[in-house]
N, C-alpha and C positions, 0 to 999 in steps of 0.2 A: 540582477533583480530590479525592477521597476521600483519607482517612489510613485502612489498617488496620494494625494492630498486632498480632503473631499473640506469644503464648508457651506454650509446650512443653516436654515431658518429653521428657528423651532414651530412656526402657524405655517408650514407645508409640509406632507411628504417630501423626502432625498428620493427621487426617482430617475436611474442613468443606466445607459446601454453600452456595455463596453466590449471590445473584442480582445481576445487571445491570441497572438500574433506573434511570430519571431520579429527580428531584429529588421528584417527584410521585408516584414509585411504577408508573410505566408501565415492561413491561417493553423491554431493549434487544435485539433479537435480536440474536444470534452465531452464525445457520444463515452459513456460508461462510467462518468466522474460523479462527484458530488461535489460541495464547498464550503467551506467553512469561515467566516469572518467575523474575529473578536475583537470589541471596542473595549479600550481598559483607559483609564485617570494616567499611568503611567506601565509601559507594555511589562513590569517588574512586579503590578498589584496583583494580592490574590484576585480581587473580585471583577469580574468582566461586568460591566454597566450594559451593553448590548451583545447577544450573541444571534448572528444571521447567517442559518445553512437553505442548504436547499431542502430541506426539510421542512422548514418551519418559514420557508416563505420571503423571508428577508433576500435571499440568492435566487435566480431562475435562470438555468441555461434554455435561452431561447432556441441555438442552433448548433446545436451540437458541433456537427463536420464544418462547421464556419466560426468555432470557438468564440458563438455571442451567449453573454450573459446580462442579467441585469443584474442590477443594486437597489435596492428598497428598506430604506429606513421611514418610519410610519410616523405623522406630526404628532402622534399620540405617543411614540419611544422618544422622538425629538425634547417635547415638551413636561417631561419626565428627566430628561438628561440634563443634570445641571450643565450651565453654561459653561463655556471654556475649551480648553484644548488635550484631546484626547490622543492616543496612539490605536492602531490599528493592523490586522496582518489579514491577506484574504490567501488561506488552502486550499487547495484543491486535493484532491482524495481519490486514487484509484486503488481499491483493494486494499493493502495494511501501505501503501506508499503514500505519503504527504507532502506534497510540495509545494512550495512558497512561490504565491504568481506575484505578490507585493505587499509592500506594508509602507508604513505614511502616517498623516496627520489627518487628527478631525476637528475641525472645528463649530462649536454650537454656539450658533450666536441667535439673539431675540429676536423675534419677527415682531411687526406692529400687528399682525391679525390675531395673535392667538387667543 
C-alpha cells in the first residue's frame, strides 16, 4: 500500500492529479468506482474533521481506464482545519468491496493570504 503525505496552505485550495497505477506503472482503471477520503486529528478519533468522496466533490475521477483522479481540498475546509497534523486514508469502492489505495499524513500549516 502506498504512503502519501499531502501538506498545505490554509489561503489556497489543495488541488493534485494523481494516477492509479501498479508497481510497474500500468494503469488501474476506476471506470465503475467511487472514493472515499477521511481526514481525522488521529486515524483512532471518532470525529473525521474533512470527509472528500466523489460525491460531494472533494474526489473526481478524471480518467477512468487511465486510473486519473483528483484531490480537492477547498481554502474555505483549509481554513476551518485547525492547524497541525492529521492522518488520512483515501478508498476506493467498487460495489460493497473497499480498498485501500493509501493512507499518510496531512499537514495544515498558515498561509500569509488568508
Amino acid at each position: 500500500m502506498a504512503i502519501v503525505n499531502i501538506t498545505c496552505q490554509n489561503d489556497a485550495d489543495f488541488y493534485r492529479q494523481f494516477a492509479y497505477q501498479t508497481l510497474d506503472g500500468a494503469p488501474i482503471d476506476l471506470t465503475g468506482s467511487t472514493m472515499r477520503m477521511g481526514i481525522r486529528r488521529h486515524a483512532a478519533d471518532a470525529t473525521e474533521e474533512i470527509l472528500l468522496t466523489t460525491e460531494n466533490g472533494g474526489l473526481a475521477i478524471v480518467d477512468g481506464p487511465n486510473g486519473k483522479f483528483t484531490v480537492r481540498i477547498t481554502q474555505d475546509q483549509l481554513v476551518r482545519l485547525a492547524l497541525g497534523a492529521y492522518e488520512h486514508s483515501l478508498i476506493r469502492i467498487i460495489g460493497s468491496m473497499q480498498l485501500r489505495i493509501w493512507s499518510g499524513s496531512l499537514v495544515n500549516n498558515a498561509g500569509a493570504s488568508r
